[in-house]
DOLUMLO-901769 format. One record per atom (N, C-alpha, C): atom name; x, y, z. Coordinates in Angstrom, 3 decimals, decimal comma. Example, Ala and Ser with C-alpha at 12.3 -4.5 7.8 and 13.67 -1.06 7.14 Angstrom:
2
@atom:N X:13,190 Y:-5,690 Z:7,800
@atom:CA X:12,300 Y:-4,500 Z:7,800
@atom:C X:13,200 Y:-3,300 Z:7,800
@atom:N X:12,850 Y:-2,250 Z:7,080
@atom:CA X:13,670 Y:-1,060 Z:7,140
@atom:C X:12,900 Y:0,030 Z:7,870
END
This chain:
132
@atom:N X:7,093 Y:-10,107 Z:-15,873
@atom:CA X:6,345 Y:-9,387 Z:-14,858
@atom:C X:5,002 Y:-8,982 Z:-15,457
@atom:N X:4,115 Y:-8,876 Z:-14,450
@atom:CA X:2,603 Y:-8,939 Z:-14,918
@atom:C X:1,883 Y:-7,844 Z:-14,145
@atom:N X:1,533 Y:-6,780 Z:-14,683
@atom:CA X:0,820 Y:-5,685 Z:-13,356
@atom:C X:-0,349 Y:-6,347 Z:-12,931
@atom:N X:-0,775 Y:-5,995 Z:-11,633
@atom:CA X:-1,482 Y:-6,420 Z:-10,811
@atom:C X:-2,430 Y:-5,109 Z:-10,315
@atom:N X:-4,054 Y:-5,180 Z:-10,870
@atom:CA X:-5,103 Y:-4,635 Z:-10,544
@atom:C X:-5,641 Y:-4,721 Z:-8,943
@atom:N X:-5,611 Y:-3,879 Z:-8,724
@atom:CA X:-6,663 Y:-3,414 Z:-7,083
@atom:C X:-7,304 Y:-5,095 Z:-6,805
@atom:N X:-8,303 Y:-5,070 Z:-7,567
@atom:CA X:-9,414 Y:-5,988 Z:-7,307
@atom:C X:-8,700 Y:-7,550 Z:-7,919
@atom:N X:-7,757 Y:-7,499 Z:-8,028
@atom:CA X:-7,009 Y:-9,012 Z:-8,142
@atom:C X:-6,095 Y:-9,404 Z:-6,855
@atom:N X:-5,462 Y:-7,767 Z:-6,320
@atom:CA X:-5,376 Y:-8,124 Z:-4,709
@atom:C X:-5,940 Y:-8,303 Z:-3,849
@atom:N X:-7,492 Y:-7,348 Z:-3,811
@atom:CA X:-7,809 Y:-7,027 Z:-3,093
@atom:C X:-8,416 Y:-8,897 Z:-3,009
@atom:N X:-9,295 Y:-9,158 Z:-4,014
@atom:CA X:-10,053 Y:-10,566 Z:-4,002
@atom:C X:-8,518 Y:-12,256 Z:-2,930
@atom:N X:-7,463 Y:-11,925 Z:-2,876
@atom:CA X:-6,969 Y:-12,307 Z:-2,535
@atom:C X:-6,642 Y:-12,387 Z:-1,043
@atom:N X:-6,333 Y:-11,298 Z:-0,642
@atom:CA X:-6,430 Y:-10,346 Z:0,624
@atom:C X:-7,644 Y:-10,626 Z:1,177
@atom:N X:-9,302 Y:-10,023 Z:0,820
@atom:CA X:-9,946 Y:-10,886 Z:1,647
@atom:C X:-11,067 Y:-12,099 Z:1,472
@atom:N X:-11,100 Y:-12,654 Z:0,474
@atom:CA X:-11,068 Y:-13,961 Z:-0,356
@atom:C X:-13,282 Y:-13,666 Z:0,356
@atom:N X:-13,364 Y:-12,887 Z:-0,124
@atom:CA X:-14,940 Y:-12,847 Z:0,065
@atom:C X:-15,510 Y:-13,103 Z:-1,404
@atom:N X:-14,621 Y:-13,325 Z:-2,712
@atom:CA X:-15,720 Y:-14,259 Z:-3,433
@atom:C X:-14,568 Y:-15,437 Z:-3,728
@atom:N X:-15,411 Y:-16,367 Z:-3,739
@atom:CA X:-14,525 Y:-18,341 Z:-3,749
@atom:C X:-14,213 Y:-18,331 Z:-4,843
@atom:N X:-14,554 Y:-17,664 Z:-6,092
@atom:CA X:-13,962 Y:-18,211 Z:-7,542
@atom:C X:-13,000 Y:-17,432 Z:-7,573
@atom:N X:-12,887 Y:-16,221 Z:-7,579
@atom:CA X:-12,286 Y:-15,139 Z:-7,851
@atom:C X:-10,693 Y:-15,043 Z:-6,911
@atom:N X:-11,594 Y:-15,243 Z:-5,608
@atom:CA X:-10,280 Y:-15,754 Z:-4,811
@atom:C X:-9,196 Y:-16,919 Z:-5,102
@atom:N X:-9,802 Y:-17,860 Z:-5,416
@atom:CA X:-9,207 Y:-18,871 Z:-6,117
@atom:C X:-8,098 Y:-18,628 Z:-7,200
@atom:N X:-8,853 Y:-18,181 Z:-8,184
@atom:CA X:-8,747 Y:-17,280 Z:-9,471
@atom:C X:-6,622 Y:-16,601 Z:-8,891
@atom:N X:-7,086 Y:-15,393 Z:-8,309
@atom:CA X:-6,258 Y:-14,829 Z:-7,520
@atom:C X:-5,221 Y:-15,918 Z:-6,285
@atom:N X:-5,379 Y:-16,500 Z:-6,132
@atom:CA X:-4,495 Y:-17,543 Z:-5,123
@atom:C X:-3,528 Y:-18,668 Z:-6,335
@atom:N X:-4,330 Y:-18,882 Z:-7,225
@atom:CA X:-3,215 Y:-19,275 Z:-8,460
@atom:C X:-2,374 Y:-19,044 Z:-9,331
@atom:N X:-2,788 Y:-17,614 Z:-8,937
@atom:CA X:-1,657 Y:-16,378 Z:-10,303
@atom:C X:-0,995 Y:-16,446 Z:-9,310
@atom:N X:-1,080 Y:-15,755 Z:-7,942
@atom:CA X:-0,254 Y:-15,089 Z:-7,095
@atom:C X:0,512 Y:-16,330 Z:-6,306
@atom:N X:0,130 Y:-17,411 Z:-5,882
@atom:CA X:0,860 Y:-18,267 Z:-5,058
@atom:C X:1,757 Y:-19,333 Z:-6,035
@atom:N X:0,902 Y:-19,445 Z:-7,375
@atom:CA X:1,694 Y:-20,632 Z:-7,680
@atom:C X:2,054 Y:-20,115 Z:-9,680
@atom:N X:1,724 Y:-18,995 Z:-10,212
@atom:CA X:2,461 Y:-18,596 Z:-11,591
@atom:C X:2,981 Y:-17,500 Z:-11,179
@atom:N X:3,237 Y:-16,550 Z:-9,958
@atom:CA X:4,302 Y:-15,498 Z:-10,012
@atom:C X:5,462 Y:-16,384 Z:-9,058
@atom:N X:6,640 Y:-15,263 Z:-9,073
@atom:CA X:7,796 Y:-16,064 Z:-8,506
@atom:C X:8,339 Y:-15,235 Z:-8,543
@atom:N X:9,847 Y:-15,318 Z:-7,555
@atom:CA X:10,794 Y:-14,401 Z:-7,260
@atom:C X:11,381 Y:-13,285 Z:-9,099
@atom:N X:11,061 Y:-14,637 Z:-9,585
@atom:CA X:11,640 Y:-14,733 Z:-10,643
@atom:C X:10,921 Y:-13,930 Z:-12,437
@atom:N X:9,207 Y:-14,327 Z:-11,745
@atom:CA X:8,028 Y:-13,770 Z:-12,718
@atom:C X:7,105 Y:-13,074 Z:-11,463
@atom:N X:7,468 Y:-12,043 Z:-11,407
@atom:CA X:6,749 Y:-11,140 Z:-10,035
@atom:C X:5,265 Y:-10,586 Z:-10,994
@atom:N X:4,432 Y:-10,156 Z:-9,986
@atom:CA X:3,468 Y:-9,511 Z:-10,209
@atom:C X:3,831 Y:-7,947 Z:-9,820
@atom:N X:3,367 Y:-7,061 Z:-10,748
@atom:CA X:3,548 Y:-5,346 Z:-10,116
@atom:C X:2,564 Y:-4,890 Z:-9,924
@atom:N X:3,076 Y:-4,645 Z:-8,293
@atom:CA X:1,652 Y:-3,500 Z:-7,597
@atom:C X:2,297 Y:-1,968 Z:-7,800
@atom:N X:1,562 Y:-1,123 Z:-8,397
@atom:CA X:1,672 Y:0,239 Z:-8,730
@atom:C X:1,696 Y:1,067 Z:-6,953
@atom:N X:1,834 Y:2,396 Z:-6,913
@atom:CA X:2,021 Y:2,758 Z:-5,881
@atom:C X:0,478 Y:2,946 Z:-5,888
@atom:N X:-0,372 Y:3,688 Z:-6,582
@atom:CA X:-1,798 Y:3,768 Z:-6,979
@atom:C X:-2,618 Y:2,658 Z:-6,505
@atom:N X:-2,262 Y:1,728 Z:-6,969
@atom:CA X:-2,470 Y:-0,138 Z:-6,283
@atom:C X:-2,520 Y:-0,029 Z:-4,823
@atom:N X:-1,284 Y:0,116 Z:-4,675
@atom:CA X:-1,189 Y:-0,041 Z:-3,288
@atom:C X:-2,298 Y:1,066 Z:-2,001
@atom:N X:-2,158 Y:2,258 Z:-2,769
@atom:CA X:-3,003 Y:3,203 Z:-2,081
@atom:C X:-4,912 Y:3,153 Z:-1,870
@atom:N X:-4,981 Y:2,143 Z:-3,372
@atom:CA X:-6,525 Y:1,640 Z:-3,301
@atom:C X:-6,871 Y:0,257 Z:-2,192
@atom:N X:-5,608 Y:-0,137 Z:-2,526
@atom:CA X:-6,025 Y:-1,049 Z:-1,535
@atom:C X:-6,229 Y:-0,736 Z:-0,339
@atom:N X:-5,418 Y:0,317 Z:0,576
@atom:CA X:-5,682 Y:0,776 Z:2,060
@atom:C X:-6,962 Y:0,934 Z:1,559
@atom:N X:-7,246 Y:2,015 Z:0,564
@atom:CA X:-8,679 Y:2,631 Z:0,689
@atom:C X:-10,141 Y:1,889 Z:0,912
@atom:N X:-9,876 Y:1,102 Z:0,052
@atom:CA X:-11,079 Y:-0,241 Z:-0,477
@atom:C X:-10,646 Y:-0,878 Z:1,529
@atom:N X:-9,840 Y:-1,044 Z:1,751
@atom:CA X:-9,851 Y:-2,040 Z:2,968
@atom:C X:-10,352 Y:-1,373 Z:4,417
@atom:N X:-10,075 Y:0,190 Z:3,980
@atom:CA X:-10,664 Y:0,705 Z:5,457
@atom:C X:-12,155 Y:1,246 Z:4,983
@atom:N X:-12,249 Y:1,580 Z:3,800
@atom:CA X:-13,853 Y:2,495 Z:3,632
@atom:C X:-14,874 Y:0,934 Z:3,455
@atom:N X:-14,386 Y:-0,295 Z:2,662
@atom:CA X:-15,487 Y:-1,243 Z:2,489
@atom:C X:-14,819 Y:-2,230 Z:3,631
@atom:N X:-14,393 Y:-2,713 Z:3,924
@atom:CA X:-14,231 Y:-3,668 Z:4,599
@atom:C X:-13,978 Y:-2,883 Z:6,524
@atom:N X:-13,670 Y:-2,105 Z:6,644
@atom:CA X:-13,955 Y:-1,515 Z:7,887
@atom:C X:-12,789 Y:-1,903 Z:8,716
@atom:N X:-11,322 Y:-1,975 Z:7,546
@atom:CA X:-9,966 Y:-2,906 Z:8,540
@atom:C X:-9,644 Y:-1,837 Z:9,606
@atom:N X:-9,141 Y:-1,730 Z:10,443
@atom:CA X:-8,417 Y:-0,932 Z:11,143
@atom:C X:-7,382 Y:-1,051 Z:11,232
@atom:N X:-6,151 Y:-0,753 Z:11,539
@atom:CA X:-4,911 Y:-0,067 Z:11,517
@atom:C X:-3,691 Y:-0,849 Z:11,523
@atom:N X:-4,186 Y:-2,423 Z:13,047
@atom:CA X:-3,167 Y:-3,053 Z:12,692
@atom:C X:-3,923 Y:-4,122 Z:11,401
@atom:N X:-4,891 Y:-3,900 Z:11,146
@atom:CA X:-5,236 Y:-4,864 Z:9,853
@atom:C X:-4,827 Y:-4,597 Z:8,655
@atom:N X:-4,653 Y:-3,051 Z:8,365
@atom:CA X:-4,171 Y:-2,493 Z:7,663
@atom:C X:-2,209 Y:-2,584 Z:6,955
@atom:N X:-2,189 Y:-2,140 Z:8,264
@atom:CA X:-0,760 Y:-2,985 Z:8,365
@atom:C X:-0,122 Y:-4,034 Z:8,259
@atom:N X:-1,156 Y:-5,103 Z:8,700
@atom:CA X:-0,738 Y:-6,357 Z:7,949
@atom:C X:-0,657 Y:-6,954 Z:7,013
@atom:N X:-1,718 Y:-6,241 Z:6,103
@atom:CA X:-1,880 Y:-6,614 Z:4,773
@atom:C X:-1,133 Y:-5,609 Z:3,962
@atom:N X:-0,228 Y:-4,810 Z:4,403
@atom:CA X:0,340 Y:-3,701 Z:3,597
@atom:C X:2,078 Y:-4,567 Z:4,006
@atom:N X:2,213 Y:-5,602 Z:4,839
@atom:CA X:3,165 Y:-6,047 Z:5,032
@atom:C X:3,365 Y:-7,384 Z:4,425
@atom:N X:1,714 Y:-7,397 Z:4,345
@atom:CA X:1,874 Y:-9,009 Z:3,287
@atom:C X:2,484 Y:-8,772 Z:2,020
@atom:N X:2,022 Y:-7,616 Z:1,482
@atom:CA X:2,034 Y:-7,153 Z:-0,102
@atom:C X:3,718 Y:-6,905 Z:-0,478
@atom:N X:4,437 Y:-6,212 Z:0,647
@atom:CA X:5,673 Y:-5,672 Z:0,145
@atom:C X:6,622 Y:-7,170 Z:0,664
@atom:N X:6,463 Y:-7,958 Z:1,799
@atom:CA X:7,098 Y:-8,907 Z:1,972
@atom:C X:7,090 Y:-9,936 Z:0,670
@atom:N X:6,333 Y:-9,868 Z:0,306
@atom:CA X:5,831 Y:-11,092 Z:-0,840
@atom:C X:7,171 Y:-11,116 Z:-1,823
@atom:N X:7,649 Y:-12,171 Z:-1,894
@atom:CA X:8,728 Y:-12,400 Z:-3,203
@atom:C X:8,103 Y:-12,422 Z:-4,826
@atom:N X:6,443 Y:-12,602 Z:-4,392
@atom:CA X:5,865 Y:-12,505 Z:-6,112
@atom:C X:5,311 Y:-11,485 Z:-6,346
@atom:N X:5,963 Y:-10,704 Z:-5,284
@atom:CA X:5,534 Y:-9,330 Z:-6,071
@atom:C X:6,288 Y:-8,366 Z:-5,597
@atom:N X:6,382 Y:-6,961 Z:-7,036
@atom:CA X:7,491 Y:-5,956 Z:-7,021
@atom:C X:6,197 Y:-5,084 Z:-6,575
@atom:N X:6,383 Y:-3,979 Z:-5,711
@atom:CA X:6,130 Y:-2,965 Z:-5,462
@atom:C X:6,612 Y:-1,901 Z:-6,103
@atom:N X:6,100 Y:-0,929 Z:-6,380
@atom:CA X:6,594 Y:0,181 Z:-6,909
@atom:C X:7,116 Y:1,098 Z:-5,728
@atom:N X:8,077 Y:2,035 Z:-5,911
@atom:CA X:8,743 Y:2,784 Z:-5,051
@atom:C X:8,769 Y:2,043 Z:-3,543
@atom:N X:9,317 Y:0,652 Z:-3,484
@atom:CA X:9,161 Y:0,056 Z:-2,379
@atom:C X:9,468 Y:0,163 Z:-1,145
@atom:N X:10,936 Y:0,921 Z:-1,483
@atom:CA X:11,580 Y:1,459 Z:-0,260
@atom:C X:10,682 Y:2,726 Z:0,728
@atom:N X:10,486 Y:3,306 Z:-0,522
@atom:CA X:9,313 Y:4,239 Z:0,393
@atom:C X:8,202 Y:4,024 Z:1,236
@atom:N X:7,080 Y:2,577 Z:0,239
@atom:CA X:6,370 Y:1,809 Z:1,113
@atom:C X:6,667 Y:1,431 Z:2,769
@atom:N X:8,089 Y:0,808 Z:2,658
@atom:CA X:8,351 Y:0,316 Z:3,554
@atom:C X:8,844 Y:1,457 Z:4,590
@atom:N X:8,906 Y:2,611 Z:4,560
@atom:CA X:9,079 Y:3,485 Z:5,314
@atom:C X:7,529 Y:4,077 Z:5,529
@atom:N X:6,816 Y:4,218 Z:4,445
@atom:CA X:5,740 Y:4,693 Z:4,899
@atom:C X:5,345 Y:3,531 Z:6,336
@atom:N X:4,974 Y:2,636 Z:5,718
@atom:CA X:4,768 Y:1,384 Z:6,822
@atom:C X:4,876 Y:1,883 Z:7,956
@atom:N X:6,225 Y:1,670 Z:8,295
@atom:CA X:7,051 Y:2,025 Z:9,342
@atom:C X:6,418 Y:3,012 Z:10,448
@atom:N X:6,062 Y:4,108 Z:9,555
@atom:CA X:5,508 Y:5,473 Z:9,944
@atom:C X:4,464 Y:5,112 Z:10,323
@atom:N X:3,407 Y:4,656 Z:9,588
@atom:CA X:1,716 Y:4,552 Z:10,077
@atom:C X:1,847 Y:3,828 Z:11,312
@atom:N X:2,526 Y:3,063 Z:11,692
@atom:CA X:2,920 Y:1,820 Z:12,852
@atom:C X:3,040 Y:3,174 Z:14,081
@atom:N X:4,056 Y:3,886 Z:13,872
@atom:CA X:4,153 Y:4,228 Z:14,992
@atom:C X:3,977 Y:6,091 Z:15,084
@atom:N X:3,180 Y:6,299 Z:14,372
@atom:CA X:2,441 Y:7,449 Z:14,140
@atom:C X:1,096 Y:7,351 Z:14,237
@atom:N X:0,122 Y:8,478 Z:13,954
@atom:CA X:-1,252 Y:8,446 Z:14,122
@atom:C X:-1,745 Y:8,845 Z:12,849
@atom:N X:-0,770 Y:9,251 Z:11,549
@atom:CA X:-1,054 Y:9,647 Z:10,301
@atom:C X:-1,557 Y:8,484 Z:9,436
@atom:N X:-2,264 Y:8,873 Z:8,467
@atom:CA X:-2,931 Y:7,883 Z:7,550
@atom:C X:-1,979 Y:7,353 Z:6,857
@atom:N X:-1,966 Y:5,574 Z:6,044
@atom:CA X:-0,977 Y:5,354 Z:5,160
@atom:C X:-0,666 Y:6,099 Z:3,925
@atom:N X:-2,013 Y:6,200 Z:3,576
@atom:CA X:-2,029 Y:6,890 Z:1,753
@atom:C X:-1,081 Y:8,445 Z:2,374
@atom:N X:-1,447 Y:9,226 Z:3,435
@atom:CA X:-0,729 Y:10,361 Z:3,426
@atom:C X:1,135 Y:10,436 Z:3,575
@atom:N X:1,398 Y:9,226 Z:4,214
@atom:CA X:2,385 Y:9,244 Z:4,677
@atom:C X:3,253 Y:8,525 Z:3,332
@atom:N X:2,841 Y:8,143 Z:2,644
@atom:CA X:3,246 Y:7,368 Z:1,240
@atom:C X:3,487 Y:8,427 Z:0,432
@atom:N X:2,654 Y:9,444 Z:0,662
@atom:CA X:2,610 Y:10,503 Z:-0,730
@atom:C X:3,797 Y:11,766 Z:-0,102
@atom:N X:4,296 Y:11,584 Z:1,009
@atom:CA X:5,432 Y:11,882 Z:1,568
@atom:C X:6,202 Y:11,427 Z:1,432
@atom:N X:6,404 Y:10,607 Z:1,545
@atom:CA X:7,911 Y:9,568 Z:1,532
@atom:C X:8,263 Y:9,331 Z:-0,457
@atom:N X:7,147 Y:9,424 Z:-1,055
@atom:CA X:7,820 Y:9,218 Z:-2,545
@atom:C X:7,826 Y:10,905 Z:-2,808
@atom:N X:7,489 Y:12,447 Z:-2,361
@atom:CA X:7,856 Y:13,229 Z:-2,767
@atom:C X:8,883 Y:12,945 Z:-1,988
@atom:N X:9,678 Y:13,040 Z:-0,704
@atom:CA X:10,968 Y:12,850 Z:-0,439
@atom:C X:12,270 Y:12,039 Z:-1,638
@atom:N X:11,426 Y:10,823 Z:-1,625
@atom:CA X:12,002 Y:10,224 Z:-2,841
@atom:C X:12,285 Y:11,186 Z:-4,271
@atom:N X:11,447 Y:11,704 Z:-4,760
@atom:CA X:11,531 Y:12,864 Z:-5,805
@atom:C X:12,516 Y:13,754 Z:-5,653
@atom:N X:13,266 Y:13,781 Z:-4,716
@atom:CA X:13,874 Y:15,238 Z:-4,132
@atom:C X:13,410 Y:16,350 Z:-3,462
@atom:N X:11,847 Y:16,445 Z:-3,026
@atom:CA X:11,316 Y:17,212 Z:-2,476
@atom:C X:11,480 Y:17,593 Z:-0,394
@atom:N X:12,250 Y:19,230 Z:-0,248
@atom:CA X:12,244 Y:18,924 Z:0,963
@atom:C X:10,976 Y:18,763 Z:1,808
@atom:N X:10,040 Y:19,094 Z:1,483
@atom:CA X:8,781 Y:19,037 Z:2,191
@atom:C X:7,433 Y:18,639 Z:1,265
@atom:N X:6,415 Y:18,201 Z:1,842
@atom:CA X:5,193 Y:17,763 Z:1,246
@atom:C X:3,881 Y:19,115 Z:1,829
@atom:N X:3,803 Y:19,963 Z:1,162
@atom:CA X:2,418 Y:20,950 Z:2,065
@atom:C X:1,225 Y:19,924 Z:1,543
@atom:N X:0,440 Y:20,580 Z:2,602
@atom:CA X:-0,913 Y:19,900 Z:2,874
@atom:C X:-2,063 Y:20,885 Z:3,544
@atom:N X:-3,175 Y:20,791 Z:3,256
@atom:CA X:-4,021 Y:21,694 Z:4,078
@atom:C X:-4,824 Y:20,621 Z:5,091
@atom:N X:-4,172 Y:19,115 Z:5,144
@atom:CA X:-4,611 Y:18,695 Z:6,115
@atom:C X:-3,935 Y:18,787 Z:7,228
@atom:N X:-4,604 Y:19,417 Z:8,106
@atom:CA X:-3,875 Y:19,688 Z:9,506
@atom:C X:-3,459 Y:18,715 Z:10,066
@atom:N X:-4,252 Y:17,411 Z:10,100
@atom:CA X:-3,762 Y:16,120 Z:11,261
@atom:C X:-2,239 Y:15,600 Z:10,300
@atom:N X:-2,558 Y:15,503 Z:8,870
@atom:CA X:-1,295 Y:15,724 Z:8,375
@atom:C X:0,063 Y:16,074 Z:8,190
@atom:N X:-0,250 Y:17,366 Z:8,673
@atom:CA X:0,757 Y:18,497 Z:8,778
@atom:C X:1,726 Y:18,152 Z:10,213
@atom:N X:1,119 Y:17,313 Z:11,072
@atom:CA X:1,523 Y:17,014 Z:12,480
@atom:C X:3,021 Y:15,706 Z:12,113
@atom:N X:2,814 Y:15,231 Z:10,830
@atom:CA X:4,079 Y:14,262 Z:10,416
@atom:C X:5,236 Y:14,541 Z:9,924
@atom:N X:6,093 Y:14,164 Z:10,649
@atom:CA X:7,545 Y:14,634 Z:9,268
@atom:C X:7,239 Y:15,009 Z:7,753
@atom:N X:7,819 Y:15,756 Z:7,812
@atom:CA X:7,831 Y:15,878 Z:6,574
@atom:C X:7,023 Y:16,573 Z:5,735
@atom:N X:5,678 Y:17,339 Z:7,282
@atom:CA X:4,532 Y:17,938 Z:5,876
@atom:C X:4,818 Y:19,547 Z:6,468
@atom:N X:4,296 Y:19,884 Z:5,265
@atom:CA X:3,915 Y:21,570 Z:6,211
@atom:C X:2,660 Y:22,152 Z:6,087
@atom:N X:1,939 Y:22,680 Z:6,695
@atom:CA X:0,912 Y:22,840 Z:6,756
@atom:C X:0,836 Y:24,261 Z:5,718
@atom:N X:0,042 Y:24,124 Z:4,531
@atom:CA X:-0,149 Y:25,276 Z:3,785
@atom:C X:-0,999 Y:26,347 Z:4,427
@atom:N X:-0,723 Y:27,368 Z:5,061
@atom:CA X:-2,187 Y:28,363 Z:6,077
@atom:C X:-1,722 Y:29,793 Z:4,925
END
């Protein structure tokens, strides 16, 4: 297993430079495997929403799709995946951000009964409480 940097997904995901993309389409499609996975960190995963909605301008179901490419993928392990895939879940049919709803679902994972937040639109999701 091989960790996997932001900007080695991200260049993959939206293949806006040709070498690099390339570069990235040969580690990931044809030297990782069920077997020799690549690891996306949860950190990874959270830059990537970021980088995809602040520079690239994805919106929500774009977001989602590429957050479904990443955890579906057999060449690659996700970190705390199960949570991912619940966060997922959540952003789909909620109005909460991914990165917030992620950083919920792995304190749940931790044992934590609740996540406080002083973000209010936040606070509106399972699981948060609003710190006032």
């Amino acid at each position: 297993m091989i960790g996997l940097d932001t900007n080695v997904v991200m260049r993959y995901l939206t293949r806006d430079d040709k070498a690099q993309f390339e570069q990235a389409r040969r580690l990931i499609e044809d030297d990782l495997s069920a077997e020799n996975q690549g690891f996306i960190a949860t950190i990874t995963l959270a830059e990537i929403v970021w980088v995809l909605e602040s520079n690239y301008g994805a919106g929500r179901a774009e977001l989602a799709d590429a957050i479904e490419i990443i955890l579906s993928s057999s060449q690659l392990a996700v970190e705390a995946s199960e949570a991912a895939w619940r966060a997922l879940h959540a952003f789909r049919t909620t109005s909460g951000d991914y990165t917030d709803i992620l950083i919920c679902e792995s304190a749940h994972d931790a044992g934590c009964k609740e996540t406080v937040t002083f973000d209010r639109r936040a606070s509106t999701l399972p699981g948060f409480r609003l710190l006032d």
